[in-house]
Residue frames as a rotation matrix with the C-alpha (Angstrom) as fourth column:
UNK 1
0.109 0.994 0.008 6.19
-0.483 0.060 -0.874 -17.75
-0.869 0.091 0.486 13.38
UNK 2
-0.562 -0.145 0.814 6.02
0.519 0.705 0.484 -20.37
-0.644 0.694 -0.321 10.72
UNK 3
-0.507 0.369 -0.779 5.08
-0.770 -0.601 0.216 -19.01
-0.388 0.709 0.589 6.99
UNK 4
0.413 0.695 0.588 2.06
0.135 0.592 -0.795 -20.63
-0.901 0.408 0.151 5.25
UNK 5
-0.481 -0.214 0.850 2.37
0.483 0.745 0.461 -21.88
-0.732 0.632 -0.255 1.86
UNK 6
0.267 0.961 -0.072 -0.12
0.851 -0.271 -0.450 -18.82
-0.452 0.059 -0.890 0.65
UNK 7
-0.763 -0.362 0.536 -0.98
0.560 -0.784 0.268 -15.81
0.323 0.505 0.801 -0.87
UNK 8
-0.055 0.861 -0.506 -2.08
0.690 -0.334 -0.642 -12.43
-0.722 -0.384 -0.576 0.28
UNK 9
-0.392 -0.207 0.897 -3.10
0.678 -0.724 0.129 -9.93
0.622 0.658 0.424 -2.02
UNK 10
-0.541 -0.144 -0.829 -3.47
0.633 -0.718 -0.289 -6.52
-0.553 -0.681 0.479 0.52
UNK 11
0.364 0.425 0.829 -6.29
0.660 -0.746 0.092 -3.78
0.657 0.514 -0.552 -0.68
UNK 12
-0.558 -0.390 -0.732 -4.38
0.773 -0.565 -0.289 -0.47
-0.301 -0.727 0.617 1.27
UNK 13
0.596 0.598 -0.535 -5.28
0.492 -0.799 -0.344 3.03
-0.634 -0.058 -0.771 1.46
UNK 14
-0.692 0.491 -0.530 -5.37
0.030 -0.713 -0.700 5.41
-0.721 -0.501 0.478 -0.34
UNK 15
-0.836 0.548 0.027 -8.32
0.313 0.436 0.844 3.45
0.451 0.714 -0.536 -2.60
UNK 16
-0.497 0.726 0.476 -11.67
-0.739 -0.641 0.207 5.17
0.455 -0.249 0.855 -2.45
UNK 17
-0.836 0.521 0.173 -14.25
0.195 0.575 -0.795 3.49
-0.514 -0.630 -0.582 -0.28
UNK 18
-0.149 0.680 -0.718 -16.91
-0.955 -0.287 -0.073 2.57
-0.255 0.675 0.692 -2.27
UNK 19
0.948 0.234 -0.216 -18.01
-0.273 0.946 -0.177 -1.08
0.163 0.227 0.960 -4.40
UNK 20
0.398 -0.822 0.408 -15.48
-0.027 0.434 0.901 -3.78
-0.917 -0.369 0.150 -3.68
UNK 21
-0.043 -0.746 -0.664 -12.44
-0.899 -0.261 0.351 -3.77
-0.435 0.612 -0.660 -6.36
UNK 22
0.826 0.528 0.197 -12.96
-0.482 0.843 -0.238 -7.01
-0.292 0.102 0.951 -8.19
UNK 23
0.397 -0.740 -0.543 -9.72
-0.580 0.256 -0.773 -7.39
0.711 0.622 -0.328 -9.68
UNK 24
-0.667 -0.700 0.257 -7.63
-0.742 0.590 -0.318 -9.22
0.071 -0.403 -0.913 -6.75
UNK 25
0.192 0.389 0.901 -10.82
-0.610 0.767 -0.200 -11.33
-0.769 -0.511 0.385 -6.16
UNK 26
0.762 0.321 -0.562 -10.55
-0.627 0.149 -0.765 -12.02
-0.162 0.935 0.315 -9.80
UNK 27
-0.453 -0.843 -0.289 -6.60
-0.678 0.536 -0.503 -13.09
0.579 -0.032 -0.815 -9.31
UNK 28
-0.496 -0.401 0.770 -7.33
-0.794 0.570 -0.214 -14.91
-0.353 -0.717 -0.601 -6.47
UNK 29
0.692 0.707 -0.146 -9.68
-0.599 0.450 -0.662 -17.06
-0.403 0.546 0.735 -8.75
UNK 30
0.514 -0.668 -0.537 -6.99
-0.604 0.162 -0.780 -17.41
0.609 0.726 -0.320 -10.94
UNK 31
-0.360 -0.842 -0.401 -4.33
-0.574 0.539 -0.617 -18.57
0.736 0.008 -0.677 -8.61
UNK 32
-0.286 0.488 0.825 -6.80
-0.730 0.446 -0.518 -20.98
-0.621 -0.750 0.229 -6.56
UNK 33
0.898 0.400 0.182 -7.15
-0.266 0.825 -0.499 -22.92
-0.350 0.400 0.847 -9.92
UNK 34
0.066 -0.938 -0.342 -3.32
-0.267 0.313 -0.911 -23.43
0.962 0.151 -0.229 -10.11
UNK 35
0.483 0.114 -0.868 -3.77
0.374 0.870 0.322 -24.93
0.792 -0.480 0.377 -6.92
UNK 36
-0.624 -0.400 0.672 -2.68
-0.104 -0.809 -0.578 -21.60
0.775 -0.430 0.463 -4.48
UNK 37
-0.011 0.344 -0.939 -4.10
0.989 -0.135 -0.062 -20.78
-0.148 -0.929 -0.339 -1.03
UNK 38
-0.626 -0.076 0.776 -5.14
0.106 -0.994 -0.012 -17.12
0.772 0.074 0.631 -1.61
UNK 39
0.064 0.881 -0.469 -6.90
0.992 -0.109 -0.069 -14.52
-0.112 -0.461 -0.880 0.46
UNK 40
-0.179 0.139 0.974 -7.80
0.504 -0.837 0.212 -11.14
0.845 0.529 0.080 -0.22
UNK 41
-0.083 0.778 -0.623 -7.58
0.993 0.117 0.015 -8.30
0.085 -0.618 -0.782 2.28
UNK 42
0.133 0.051 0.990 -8.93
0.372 -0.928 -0.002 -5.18
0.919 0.368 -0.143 2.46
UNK 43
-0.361 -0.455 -0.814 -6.76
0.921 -0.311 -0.235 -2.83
-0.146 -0.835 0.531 5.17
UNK 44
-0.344 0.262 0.902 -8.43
-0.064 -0.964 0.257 0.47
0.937 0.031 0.348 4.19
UNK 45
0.380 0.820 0.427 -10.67
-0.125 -0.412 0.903 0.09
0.916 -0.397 -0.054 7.13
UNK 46
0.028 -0.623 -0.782 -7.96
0.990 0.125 -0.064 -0.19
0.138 -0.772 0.620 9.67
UNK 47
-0.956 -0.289 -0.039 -6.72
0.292 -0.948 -0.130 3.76
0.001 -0.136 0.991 8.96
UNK 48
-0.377 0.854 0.358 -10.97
0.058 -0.364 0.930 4.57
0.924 0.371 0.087 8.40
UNK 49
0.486 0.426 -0.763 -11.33
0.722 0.297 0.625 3.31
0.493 -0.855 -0.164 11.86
UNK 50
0.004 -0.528 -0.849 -8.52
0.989 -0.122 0.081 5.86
-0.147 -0.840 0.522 13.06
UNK 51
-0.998 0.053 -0.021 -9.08
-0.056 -0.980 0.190 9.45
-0.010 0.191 0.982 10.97
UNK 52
-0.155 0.912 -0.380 -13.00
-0.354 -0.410 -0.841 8.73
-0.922 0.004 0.386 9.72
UNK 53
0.370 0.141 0.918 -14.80
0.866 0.306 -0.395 8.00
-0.337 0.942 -0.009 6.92
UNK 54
0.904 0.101 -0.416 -14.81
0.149 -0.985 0.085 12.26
-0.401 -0.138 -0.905 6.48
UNK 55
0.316 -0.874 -0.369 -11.01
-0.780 -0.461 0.424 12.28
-0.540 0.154 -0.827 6.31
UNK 56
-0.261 -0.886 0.383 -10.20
0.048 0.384 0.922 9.60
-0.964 0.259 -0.057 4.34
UNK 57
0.284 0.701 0.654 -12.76
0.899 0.043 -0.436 10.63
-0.334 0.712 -0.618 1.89
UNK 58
0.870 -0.274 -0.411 -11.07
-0.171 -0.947 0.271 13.88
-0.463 -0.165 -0.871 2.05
UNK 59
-0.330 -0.876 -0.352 -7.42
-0.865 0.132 0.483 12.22
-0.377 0.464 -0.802 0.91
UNK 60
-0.544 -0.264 0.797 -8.85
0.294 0.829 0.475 9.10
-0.786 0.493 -0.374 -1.10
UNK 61
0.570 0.714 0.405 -12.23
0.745 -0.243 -0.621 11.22
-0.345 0.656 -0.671 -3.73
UNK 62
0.871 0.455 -0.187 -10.60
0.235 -0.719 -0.654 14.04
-0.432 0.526 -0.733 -4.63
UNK 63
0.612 -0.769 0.185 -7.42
0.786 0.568 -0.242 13.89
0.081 0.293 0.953 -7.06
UNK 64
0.652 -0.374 0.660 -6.16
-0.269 -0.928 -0.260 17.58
0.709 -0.008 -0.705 -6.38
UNK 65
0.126 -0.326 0.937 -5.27
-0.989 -0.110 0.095 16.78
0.072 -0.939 -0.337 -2.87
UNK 66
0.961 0.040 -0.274 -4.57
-0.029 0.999 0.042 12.57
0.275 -0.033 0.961 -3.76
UNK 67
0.213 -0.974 -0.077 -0.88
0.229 0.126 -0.965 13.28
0.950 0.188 0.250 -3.42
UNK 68
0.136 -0.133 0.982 -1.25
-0.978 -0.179 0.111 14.21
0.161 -0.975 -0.154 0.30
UNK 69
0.872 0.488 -0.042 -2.48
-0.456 0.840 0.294 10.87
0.178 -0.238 0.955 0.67
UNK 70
0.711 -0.673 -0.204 0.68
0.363 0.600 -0.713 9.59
0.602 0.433 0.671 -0.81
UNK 71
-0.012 -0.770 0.637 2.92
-0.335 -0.598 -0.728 11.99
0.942 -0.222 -0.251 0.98
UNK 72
0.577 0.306 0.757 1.20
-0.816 0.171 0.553 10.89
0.040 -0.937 0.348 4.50
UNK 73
0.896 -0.153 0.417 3.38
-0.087 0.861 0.502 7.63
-0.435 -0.486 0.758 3.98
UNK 74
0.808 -0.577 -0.120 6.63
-0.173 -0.037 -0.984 8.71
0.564 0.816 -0.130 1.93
UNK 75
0.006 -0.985 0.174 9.01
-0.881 -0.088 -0.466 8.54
0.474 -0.151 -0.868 4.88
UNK 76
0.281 0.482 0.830 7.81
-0.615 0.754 -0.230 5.58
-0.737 -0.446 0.508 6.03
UNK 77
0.892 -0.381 0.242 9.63
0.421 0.512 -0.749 4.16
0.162 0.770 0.617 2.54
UNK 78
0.575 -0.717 0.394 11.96
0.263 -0.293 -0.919 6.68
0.774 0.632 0.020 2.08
UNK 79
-0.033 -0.616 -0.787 13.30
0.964 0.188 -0.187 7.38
0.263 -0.765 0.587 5.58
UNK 80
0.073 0.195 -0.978 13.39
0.834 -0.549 -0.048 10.52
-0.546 -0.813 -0.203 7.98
UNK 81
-0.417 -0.454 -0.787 14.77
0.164 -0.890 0.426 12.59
-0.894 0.049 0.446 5.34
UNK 82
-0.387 0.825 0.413 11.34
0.733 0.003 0.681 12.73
0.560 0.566 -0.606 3.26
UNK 83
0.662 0.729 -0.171 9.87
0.745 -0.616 0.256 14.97
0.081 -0.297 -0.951 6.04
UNK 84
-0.199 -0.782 -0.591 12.68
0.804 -0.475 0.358 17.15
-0.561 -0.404 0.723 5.92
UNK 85
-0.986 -0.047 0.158 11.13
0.149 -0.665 0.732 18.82
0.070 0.745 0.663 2.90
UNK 86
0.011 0.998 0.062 7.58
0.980 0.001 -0.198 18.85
-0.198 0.063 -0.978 4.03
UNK 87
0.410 0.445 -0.796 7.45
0.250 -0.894 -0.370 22.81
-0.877 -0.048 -0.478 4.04
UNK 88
-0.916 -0.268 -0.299 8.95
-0.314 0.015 0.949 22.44
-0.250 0.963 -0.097 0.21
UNK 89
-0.635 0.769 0.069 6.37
0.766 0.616 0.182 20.06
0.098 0.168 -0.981 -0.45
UNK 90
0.205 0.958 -0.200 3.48
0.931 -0.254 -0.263 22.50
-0.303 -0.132 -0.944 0.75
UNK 91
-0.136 -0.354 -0.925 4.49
-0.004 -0.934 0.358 25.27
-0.991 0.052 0.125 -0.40
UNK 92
-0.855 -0.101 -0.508 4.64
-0.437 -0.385 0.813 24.29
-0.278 0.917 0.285 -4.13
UNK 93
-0.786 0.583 -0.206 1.41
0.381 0.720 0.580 22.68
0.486 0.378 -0.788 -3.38
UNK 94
-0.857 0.399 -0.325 -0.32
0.222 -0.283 -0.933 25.18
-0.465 -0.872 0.154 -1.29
UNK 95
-0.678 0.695 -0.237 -3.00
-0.708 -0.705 -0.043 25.72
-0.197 0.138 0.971 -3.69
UNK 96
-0.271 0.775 -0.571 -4.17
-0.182 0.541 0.821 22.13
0.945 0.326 -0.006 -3.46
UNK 97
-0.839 -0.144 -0.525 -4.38
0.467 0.305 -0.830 22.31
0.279 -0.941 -0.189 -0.13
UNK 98
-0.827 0.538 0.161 -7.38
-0.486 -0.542 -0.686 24.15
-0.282 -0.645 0.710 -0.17
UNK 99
-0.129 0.892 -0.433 -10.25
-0.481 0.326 0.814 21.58
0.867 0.313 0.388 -1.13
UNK 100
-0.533 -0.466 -0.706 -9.37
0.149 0.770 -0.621 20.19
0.833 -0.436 -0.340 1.82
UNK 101
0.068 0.359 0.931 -11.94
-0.481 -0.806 0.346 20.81
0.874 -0.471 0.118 4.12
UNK 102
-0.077 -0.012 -0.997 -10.78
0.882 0.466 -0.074 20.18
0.465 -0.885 -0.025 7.60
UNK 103
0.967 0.189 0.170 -10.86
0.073 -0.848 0.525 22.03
0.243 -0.496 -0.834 10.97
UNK 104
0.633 -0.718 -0.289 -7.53
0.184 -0.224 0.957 24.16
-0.752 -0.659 -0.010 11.06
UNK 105
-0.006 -0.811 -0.585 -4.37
-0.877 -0.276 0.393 24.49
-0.480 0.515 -0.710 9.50
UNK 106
0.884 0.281 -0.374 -4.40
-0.458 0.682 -0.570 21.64
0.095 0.675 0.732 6.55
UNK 107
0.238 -0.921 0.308 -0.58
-0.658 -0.386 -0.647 21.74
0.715 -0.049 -0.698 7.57
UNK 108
-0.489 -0.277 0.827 -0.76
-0.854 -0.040 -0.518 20.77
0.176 -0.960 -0.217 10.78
UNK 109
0.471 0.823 0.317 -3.54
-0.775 0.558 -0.297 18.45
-0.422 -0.106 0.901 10.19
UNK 110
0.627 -0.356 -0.693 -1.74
-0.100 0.845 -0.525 15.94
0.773 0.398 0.494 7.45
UNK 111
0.039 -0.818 0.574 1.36
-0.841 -0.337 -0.424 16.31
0.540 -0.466 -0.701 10.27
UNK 112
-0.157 0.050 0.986 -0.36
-0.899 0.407 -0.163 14.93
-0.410 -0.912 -0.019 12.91
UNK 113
0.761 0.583 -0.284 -1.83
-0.649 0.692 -0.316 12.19
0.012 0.425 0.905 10.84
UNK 114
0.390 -0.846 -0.364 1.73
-0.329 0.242 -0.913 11.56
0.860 0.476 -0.184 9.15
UNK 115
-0.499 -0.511 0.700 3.30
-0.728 -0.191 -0.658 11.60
0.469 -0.838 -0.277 12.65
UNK 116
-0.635 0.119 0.763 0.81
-0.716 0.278 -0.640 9.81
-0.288 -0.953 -0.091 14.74
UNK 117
0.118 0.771 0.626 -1.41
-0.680 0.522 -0.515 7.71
-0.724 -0.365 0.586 13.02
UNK 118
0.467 -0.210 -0.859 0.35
-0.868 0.077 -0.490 6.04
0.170 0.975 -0.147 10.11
UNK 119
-0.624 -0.769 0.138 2.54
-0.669 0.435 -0.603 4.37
0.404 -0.469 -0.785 12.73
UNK 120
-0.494 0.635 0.594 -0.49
-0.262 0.542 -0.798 2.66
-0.829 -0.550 -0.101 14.25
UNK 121
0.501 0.839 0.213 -1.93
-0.565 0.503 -0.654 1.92
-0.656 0.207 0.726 11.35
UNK 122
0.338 -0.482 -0.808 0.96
-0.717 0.424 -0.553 0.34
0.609 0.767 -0.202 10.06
UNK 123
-0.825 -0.482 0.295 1.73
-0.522 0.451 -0.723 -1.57
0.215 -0.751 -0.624 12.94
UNK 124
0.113 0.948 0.298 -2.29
-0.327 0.318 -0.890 -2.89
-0.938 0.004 0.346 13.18
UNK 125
0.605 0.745 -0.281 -2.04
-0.739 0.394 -0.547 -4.07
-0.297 0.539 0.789 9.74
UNK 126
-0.456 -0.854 -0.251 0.93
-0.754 0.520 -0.401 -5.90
0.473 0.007 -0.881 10.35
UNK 127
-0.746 0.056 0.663 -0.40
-0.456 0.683 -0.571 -7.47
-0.485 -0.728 -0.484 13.07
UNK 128
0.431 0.811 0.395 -3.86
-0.541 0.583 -0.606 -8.27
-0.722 0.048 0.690 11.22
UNK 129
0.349 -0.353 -0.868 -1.75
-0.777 0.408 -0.479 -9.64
0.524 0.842 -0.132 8.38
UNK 130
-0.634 -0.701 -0.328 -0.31
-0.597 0.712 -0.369 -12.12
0.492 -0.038 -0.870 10.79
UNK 131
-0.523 0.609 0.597 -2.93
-0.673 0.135 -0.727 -12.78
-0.523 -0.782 0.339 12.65
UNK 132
0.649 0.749 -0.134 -4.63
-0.614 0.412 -0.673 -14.67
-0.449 0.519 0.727 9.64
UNK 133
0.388 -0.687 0.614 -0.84
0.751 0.622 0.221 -16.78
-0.534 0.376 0.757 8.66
UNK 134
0.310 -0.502 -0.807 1.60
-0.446 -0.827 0.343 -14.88
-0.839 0.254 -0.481 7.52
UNK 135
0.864 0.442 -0.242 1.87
-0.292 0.048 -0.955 -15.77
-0.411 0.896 0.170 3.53
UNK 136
-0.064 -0.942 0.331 4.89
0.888 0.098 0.450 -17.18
-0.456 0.322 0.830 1.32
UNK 137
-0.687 -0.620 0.379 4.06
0.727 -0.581 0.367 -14.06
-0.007 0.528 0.849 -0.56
UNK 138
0.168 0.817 -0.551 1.98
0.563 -0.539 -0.627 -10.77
-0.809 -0.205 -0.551 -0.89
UNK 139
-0.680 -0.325 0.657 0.77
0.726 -0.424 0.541 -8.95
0.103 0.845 0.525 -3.59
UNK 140
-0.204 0.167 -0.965 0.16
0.265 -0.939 -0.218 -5.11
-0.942 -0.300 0.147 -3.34
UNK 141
-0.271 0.076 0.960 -1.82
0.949 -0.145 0.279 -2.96
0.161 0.986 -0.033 -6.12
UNK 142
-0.403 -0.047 -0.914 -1.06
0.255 -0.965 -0.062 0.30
-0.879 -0.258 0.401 -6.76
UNK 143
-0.521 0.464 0.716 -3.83
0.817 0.030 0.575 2.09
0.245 0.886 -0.394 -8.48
UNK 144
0.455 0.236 0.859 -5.54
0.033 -0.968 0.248 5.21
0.890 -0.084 -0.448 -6.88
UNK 145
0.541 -0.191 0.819 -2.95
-0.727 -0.596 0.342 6.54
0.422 -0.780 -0.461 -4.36
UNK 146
0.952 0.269 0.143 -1.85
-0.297 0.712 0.637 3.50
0.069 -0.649 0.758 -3.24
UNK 147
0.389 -0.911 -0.137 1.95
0.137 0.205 -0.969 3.08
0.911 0.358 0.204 -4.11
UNK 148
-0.351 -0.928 0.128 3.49
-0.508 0.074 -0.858 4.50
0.787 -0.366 -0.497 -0.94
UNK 149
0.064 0.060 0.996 1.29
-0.910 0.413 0.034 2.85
-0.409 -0.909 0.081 1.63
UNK 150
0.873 -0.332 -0.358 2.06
0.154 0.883 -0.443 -0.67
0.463 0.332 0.822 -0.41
UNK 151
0.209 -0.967 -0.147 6.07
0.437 0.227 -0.870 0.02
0.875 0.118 0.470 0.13
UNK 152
-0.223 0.046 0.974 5.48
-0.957 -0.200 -0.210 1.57
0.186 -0.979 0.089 3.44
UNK 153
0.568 0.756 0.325 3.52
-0.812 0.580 0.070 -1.51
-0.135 -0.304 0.943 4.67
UNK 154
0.977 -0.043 -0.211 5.49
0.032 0.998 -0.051 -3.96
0.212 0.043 0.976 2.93
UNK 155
-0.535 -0.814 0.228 9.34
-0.163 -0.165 -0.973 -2.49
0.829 -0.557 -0.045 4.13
UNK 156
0.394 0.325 0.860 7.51
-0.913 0.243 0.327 -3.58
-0.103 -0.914 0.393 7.82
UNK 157
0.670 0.728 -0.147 6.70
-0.742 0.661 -0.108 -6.45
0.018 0.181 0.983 6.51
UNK 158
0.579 -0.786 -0.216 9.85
0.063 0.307 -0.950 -7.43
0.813 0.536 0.227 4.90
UNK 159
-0.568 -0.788 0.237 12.07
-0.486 0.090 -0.869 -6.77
0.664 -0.609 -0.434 8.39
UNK 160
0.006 0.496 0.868 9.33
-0.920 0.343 -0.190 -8.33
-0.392 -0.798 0.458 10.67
UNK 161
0.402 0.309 0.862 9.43
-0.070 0.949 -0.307 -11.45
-0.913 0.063 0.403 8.10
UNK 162
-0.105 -0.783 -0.613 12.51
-0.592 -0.446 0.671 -11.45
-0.799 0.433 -0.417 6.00
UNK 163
-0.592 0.056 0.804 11.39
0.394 0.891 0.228 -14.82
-0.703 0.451 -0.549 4.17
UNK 164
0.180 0.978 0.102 8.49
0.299 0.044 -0.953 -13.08
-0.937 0.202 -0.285 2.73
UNK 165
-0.626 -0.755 0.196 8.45
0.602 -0.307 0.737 -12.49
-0.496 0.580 0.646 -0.65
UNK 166
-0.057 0.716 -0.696 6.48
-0.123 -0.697 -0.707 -8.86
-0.991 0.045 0.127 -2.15
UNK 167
-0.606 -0.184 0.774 5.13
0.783 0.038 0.621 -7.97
-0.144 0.982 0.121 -5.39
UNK 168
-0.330 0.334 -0.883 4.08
0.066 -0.925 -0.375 -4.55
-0.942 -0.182 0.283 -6.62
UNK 169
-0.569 -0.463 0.680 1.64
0.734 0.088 0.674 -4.06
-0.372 0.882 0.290 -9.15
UNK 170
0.289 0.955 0.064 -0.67
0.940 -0.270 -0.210 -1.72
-0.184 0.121 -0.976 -11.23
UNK 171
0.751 0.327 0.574 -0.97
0.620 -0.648 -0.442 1.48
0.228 0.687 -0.690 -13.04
UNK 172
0.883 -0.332 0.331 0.80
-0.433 -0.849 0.303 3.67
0.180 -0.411 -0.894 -10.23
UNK 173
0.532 -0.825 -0.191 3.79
0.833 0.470 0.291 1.76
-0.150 -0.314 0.937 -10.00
UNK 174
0.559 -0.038 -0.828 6.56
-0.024 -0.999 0.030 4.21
-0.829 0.003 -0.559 -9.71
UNK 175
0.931 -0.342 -0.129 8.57
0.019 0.397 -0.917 4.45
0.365 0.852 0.376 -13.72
UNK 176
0.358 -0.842 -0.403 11.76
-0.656 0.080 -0.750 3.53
0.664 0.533 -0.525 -11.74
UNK 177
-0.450 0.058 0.891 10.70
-0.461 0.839 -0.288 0.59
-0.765 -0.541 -0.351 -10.66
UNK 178
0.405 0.805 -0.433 9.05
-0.826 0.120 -0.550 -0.26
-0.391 0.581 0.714 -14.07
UNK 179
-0.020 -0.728 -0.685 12.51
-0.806 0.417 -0.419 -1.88
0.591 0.544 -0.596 -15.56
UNK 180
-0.158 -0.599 -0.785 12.67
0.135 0.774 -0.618 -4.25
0.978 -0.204 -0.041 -12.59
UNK 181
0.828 0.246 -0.504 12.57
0.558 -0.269 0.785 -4.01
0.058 -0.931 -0.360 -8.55
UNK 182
0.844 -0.049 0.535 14.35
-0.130 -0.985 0.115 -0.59
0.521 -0.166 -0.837 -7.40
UNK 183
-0.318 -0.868 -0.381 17.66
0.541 0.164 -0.825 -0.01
0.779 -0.469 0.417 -5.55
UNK 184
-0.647 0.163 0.745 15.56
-0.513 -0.816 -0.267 2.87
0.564 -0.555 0.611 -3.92
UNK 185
0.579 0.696 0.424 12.81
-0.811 0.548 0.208 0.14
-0.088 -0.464 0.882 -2.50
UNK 186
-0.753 -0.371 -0.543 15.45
-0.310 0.929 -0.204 -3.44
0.580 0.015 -0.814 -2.76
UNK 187
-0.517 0.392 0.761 12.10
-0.629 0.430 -0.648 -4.93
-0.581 -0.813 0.024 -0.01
UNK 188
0.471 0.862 -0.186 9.70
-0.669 0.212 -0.712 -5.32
-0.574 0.460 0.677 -3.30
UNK 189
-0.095 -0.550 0.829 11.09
-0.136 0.833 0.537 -8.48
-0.986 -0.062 -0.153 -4.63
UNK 190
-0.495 0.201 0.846 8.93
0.843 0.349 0.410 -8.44
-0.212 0.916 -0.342 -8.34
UNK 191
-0.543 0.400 -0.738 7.38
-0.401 -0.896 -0.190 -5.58
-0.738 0.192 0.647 -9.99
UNK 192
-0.647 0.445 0.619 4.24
0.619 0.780 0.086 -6.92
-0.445 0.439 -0.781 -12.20
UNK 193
-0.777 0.213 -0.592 3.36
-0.370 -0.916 0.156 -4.11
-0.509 0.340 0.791 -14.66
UNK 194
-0.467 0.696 -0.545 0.32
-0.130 0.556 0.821 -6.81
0.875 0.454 -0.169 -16.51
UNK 195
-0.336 0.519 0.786 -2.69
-0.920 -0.001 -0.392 -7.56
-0.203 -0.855 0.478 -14.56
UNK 196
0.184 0.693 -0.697 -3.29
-0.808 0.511 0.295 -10.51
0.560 0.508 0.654 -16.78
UNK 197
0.567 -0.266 0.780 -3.74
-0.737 0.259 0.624 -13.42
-0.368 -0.929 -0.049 -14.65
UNK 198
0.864 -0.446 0.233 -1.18
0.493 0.842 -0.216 -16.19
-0.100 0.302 0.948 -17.02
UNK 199
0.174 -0.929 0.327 1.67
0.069 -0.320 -0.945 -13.71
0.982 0.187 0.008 -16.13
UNK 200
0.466 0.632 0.620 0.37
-0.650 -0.230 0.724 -13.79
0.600 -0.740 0.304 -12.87
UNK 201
0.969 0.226 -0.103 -0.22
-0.181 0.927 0.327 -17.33
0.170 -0.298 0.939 -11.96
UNK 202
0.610 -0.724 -0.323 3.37
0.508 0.669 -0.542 -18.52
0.608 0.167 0.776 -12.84
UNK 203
0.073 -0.520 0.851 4.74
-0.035 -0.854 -0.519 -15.56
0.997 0.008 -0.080 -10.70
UNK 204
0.438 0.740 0.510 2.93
-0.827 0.108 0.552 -16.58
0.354 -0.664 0.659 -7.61
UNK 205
0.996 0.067 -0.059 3.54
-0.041 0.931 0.362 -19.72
0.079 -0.358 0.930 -7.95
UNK 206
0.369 -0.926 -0.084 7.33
0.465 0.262 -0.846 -19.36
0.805 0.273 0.527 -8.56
UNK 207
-0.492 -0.570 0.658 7.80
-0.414 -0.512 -0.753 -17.19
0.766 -0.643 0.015 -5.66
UNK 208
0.675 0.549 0.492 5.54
-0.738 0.510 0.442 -19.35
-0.008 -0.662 0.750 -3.27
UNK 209
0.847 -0.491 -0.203 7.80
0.372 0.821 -0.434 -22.37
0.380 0.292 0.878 -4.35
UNK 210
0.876 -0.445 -0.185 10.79
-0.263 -0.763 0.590 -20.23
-0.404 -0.468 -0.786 -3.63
């Protein structure tokens, strides 16, 4: 598949649902008057179609239980041996596990998600990402919750389309990835810790250019 000249900037989960985030529209302003091909999409409503509004309001409004959110996509970065500790994990978190209000075990419930529907909705937003031209580059913002489905999403990305080149920014970056892109993540290519858009612009453009 041939790569467009472009930029995407990717809205993921686990960002409340709610008014639209202006900031990427704002970049994409920015790098459309440096003479860019941007587009802005928002993939929350891939995984909304597949749990509910209910549940993802459940892991995107309430900040007790926001780290589930995150956890629902950690091995999906970090490899099988992330879920090896899951009954660590809940355990020293079992008391945020109760705002959740689902039917059942809260346990069992993030499981299945983690297990069965992460994969499909990482594999659907691949595809809708290509479906619209797959980009010279994509930029991911992590800001409520959002950090591992960004590096979940974009390690796909990165072996389905090795050319591509990622950038990770925004509040939630993790702080050892702040110095620089990560040996633990080597997919994310820049790490952009400013939102302003004249550190931006020239970034873009330098990794579009390649």
């Amino acid at each position: 598949m041939q790569v467009s000249r472009s930029v995407a900037l990717l809205d993921v989960p686990f960002r409340v649902l709610g008014p639209t985030p202006l900031a990427p529209y704002r970049l994409g302003a920015r790098l459309r008057s440096a003479g860019l091909h941007v587009r802005v999409q928002d993939l929350k409503p891939i995984l909304v179609a597949k749990i509910g509004r209910g549940a993802y309001r459940e892991l995107s409004e309430n900040h007790e239980v926001g780290k589930f959110g995150e956890w629902l996509f950690s091995s999906y970065v970090y490899g099988d041996g992330a879920s090896t500790r899951d009954d660590a994990f809940f355990d020293t978190y079992a008391s945020d596990l109760a705002p959740l209000h689902v039917v059942g075990d809260p346990r069992r419930w993030l499981r299945r998600i983690r297990d069965q529907i992460v994969p499909e909705f990482l594999q659907d937003a691949c595809t809708c990402i290509e479906a619209a031209g797959v980009p010279a580059a994509i930029g991911f913002a992590c800001e409520s919750f959002q950090t591992n489905a960004a590096l979940a999403l974009g390690r796909r990305l990165k072996r389905r389309h090795p050319q591509l080149k990622l950038v990770l920014g925004g509040v939630a970056v993790p702080e050892d990835a702040r110095s620089g892109p990560s040996s633990s993540t080597p997919w994310i290519d820049a790490i952009a810790l400013s939102s302003e858009g004249e550190l931006l612009v020239p970034l873009f453009q330098r990794l579009v250019a390649g």
